[in-house]
C-alpha positions in Angstrom: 74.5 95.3 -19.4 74.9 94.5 -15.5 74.8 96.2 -12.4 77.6 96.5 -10.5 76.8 96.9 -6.5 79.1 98.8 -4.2 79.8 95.5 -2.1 81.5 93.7 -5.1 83.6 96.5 -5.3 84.1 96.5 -1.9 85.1 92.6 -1.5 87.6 92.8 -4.7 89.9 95.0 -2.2 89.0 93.0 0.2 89.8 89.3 2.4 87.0 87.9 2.3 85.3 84.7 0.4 83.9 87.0 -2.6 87.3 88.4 -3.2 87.7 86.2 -6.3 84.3 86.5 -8.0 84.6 90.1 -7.4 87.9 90.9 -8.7 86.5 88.4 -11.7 83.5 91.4 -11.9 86.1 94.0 -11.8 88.7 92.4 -14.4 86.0 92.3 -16.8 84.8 95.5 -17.1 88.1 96.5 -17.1 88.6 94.3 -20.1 85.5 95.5 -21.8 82.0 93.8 -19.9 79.3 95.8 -20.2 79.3 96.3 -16.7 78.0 99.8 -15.1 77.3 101.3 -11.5 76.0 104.8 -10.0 77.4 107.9 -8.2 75.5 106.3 -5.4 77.3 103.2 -5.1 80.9 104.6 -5.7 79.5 106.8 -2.4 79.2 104.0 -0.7 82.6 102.3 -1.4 84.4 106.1 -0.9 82.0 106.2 2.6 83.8 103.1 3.6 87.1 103.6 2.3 87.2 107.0 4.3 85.6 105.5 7.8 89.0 103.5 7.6 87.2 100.4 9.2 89.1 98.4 6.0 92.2 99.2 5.1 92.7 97.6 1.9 89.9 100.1 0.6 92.7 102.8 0.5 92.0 104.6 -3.3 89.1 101.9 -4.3 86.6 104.2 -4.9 88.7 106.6 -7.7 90.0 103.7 -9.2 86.5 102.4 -9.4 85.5 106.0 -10.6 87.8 105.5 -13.4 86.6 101.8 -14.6 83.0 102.4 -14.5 83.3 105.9 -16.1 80.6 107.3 -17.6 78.2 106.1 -14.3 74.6 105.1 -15.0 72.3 108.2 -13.8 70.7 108.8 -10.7 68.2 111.3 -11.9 65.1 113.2 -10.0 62.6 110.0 -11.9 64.8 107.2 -10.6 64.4 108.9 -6.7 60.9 109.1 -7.3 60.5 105.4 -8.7 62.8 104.1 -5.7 60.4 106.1 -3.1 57.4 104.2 -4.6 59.2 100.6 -4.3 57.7 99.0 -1.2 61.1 96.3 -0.3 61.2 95.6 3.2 64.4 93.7 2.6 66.4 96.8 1.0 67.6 100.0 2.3 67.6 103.2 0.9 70.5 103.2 -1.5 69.5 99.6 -2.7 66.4 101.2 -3.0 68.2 103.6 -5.6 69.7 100.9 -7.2 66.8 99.0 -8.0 65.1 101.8 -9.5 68.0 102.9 -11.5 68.6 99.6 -13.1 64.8 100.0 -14.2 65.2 103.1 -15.9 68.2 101.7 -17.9 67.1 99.2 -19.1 69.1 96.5 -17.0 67.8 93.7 -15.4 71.1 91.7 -13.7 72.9 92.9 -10.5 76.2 91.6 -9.6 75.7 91.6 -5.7 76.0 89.6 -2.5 73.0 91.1 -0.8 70.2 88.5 -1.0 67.8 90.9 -0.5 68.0 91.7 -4.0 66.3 88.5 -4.7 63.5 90.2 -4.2 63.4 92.9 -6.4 60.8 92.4 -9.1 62.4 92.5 -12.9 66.0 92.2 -11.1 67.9 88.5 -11.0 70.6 88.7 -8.3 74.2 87.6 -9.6 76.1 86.5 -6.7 79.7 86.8 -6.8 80.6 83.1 -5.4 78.0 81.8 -8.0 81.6 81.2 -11.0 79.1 79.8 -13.7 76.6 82.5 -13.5 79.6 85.4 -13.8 81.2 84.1 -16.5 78.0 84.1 -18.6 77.1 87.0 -17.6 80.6 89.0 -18.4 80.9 86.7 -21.4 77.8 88.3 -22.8 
């Protein structure tokens, strides 16, 4: 199982040089990878998508509702992990996101954010990296 962060989500819809990795991401969960995000991430792909600052984003975040249906939890002992993780490099929701894949279990992220790199008992996945992705929705 992999985490899916809000930016790959967010570069799929959009122009930019992670579209193709990310829409790679995207096709295979679609298809069946066992990949997985949060409430907190679709928030910040719907946060985007409403601030109209990129257009393409226009319905991303229900269709991404809809592939990554059930979401993994954000629960009360996932806040209180994330609010003991001392990252300098992260903000609050990547905070969130870190502590969330530590709860379930999951130890890959699918994101551009280098600051994930990091993140102890997380390996970063980045979305221009092709050999690394298909390996990782292969499995």
């Amino acid at each position: 199982m992999f985490f899916v962060d809000a930016n790959v989500i967010v570069y799929a819809a959009s122009r930019t040089r992670y579209k193709r990795g990310s829409a790679t991401v995207l096709d295979a969960v679609a298809r069946g990878a066992s990949g997985v995000t949060s409430i907190l991430a679709l928030e910040e792909v719907w946060h985007l998508e409403r601030s109209g600052r990129i257009p393409e984003l226009n319905g991303t975040a229900r269709d991404a509702h809809q592939l990554f249906r059930p979401t993994v939890p954000v629960t009360d002992k996932v806040l209180d992990a994330a609010l003991d993780l001392d990252l300098k490099g992260l903000g609050t929701a990547d905070l969130i996101h870190v502590a969330t894949c530590h709860e379930a279990g999951i130890t890959d992220i699918v994101t551009a954010d280098r600051a994930f790199d990091d993140a102890p008992g997380i390996r970063r996945v980045d979305p221009l990296d092709e050999l690394e992705l298909d390996r990782l929705v292969a499995s």
